[in-house]
C-alpha positions as CSV (number, residue, x, y, z in Angstrom):
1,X,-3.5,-61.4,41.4
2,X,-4.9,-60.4,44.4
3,X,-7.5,-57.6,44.7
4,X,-8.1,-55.0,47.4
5,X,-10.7,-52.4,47.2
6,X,-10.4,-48.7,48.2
7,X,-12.5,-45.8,48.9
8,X,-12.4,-42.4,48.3
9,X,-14.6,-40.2,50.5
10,X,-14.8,-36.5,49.2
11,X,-16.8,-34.1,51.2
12,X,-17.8,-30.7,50.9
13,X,-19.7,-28.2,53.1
14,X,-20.1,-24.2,53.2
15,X,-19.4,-24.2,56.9
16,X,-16.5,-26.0,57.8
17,X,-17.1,-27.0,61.5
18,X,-19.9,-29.4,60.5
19,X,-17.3,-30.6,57.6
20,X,-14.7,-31.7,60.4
21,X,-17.3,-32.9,62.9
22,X,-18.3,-35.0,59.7
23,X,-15.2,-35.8,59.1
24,X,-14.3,-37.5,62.4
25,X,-17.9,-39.2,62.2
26,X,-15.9,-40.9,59.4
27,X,-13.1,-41.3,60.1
28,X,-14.1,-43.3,63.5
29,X,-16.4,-45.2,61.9
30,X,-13.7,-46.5,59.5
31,X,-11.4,-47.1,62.5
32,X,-14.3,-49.1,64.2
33,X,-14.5,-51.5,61.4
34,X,-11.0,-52.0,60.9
35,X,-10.1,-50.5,58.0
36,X,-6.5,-48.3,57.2
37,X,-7.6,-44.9,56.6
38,X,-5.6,-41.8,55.5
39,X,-7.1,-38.5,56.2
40,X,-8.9,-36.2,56.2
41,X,-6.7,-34.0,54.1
42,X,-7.8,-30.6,53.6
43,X,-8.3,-29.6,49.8
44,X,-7.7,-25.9,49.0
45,X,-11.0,-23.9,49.3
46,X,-12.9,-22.6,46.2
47,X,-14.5,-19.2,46.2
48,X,-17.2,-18.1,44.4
49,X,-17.5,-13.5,44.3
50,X,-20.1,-12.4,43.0
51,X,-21.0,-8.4,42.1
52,X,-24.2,-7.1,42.7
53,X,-25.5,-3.6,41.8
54,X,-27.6,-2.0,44.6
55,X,-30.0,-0.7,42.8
56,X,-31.7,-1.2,39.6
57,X,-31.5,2.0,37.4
58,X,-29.7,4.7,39.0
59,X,-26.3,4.9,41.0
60,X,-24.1,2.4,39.2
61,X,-21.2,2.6,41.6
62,X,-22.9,1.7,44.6
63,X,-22.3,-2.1,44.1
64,X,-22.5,-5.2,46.7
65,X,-20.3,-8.0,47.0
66,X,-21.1,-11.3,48.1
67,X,-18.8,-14.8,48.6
68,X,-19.5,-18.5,48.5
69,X,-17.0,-20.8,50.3
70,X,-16.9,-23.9,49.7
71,X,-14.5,-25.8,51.9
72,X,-13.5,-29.8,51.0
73,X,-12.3,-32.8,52.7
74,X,-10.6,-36.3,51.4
75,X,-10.5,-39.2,53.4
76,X,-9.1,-42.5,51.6
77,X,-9.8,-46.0,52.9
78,X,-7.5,-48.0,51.8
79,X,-7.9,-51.7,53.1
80,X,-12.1,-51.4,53.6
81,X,-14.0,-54.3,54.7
82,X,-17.7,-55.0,54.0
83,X,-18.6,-53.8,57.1
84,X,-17.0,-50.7,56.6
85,X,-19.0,-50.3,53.6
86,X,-22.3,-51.0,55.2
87,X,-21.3,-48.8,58.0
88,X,-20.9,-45.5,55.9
89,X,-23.6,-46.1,53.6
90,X,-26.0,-46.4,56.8
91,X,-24.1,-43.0,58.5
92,X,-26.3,-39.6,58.9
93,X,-25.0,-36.6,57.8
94,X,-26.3,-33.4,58.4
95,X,-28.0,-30.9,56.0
96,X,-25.2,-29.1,53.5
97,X,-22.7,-31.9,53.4
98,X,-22.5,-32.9,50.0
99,X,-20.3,-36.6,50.4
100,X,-19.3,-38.3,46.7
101,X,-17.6,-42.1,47.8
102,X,-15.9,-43.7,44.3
103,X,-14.9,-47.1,44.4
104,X,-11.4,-48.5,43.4
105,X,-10.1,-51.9,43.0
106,X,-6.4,-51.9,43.1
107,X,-4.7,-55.3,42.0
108,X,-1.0,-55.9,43.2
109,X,0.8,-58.3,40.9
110,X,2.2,-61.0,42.8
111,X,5.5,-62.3,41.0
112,X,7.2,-65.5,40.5
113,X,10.6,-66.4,40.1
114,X,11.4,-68.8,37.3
115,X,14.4,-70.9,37.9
């Protein structure tokens, strides 16, 4: 059986220009190193409301709202070389990219034909 590794890149950010600019970063890295790389997809974006009251005490209709977006990206690297992986674990993100990279082997079955 032969066995290929693969990566999963997920990243997230609250501002999503730095996210894509990250993702390309990436994404060309992976390219450089010759690896086959599918992505970057766009996940769907979670938002977190909150309510606030204004004031303490008094005037408990007078509320504020406030919103947390969180915007996510998947890149998956399917054939990844060793050099790819020393490539993206020596890459520099900015501040407020969170990036989670899982490991996978994937084994193919190769089949024989007895006759």
């Amino acid at each position: 059986m032969a066995t290929k590794q693969k990566l999963r890149i997920k990243i997230k950010s609250f501002d999503h220009k730095i996210l894509n600019q990250v993702a390309q970063q990436i994404l060309q890295t992976a390219i450089d190193t010759g690896a086959m790389v599918a992505g970057p997809i766009p996940l769907p974006t979670k938002i977190q409301k909150f309510t606030v009251n204004r004031s303490t005490f008094v005037n408990k209709k007078a509320r504020d709202q406030f919103e947390i977006r969180t915007h996510t990206r998947l890149l998956d690297i399917n054939e990844s070389t060793s050099s790819t992986i020393e490539q993206l674990t020596n890459l520099t993100v900015p501040a407020g990219v969170d990036i989670e990279i899982k490991m996978m082997n994937t084994e193919k079955a190769v089949k024989k034909d007895k006759k």
